[in-house]
C-alpha positions as CSV (number, residue, x, y, z in Angstrom):
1,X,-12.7,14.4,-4.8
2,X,-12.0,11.7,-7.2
3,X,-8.4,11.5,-8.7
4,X,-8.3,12.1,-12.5
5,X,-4.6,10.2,-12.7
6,X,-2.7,7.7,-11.3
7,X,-0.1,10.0,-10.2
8,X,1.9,8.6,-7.3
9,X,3.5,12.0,-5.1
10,X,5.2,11.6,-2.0
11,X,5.3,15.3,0.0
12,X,4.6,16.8,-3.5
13,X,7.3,14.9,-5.3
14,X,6.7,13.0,-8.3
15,X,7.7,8.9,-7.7
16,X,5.2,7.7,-10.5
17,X,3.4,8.9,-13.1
18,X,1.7,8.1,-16.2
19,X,-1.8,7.0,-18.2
20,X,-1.9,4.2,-15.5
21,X,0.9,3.3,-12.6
22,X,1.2,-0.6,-13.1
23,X,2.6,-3.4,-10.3
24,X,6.1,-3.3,-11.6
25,X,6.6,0.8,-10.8
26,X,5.0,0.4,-7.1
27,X,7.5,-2.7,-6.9
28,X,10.8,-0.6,-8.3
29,X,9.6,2.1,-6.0
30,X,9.3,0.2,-2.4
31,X,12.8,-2.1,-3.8
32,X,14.2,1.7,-4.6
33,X,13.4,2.2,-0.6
34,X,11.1,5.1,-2.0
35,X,8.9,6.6,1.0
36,X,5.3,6.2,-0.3
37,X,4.0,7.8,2.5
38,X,0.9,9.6,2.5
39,X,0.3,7.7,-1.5
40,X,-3.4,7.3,-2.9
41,X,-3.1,3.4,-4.1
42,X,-6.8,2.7,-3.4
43,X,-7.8,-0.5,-5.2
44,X,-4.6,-1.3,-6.6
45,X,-4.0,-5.1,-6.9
46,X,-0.3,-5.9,-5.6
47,X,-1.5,-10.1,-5.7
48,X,1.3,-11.9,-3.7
49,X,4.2,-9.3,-4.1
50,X,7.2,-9.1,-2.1
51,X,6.8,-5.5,-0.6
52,X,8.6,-5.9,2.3
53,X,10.5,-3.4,4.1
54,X,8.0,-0.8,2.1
55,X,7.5,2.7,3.6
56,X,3.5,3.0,3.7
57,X,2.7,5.0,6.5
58,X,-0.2,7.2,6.1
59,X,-1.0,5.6,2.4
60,X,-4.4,5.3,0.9
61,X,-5.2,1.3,0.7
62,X,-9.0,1.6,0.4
63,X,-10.2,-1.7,-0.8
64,X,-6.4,-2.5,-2.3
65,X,-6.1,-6.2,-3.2
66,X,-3.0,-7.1,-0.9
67,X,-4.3,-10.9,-1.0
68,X,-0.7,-13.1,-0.5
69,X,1.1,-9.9,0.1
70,X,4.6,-10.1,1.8
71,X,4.8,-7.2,4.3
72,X,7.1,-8.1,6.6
73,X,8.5,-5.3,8.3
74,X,6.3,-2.8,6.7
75,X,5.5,0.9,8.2
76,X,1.8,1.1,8.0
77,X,1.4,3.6,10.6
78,X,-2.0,5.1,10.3
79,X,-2.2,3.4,6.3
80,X,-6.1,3.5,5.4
81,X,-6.9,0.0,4.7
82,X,-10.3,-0.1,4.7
83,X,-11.9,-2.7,2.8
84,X,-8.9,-4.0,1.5
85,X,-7.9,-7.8,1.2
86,X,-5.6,-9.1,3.0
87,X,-5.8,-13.0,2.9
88,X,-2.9,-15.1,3.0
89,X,-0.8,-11.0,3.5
90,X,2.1,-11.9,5.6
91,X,2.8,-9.3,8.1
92,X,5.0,-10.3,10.7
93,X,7.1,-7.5,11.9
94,X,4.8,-5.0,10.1
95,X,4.4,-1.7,11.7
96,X,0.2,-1.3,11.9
97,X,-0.2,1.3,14.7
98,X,-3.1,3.4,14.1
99,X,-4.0,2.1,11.1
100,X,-8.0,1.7,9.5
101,X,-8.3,-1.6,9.4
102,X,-12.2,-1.4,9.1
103,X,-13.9,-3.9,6.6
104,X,-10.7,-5.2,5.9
105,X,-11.0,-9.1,5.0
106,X,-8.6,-11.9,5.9
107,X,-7.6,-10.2,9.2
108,X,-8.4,-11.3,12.8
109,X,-8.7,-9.3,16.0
C-alpha cells in the first residue's frame, strides 16, 4: 500500500509530520536521539549527513540516497536497504545485522 504522507511514526507516535518531511527534521530527530525504528524513509535523499549514532533499526531505506552518509555507529538491525545508495556512506561501527542489503550500490561483500 502506498503512503499518502510523509508522516514519520515511531510505535504509533508522531516524530514528524507535515505536506513533506524535509533533511533538516530527520537530522533534529536522530541529533534529538529519536528512535526511528521501524520509520518508512524510502527514497529519501540524506546526501553526505552526519547521522551518526541514529536509531534505524527495522527502518524502511528502499532505494534512499545515503551517498557520503556518516553512519558511524548506527543501529541498522534488520533496516531495509534495498536499492539504496550508499557510496562514499561511512559505516564503521554501524550495527548491520540482518539487514536487506539487496541491490544496494556502493557496498562490497
Amino acid at each position: 500500500m502506498p503512503r499518502t504522507d510523509t508522516e514519520i511514526t515511531n510505535e504509533n507516535r508522531r516524530v514528524i509530520s507535515g505536506p513533506s518531511a524535509n533533511l533538516s527534521d530527520i537530522l533534529e530527530a536522530v541529533a534529538a536521539g529519536v528512535d526511528m525504528g521501524g520509520t518508512d524513509l524510502r527514497g529519501v535523499c540524506l546526501y553526505a549527513s552526519d547521522m551518526r549514532g541514529a536509531k534505524l533499526a527495522g527502518a524502511d531505506l528502499r532505494a534512499a540516497s545515503l551517498d557520503g552518509v556518516d553512519l558511524r555507529g548506527a543501529n541498522l538491525l534488520h533496516a531495509n536497504l534495498r536499492g539504496a545508495d550508499l557510496t562514499d556512506a561511512i559505516l564503521d561501527g554501524a550495527y548491520l545485522g540482518g539487514a536487506d542489503l539487496t541491490g544496494a550500490v556502493g557496498v562490497t561483500p
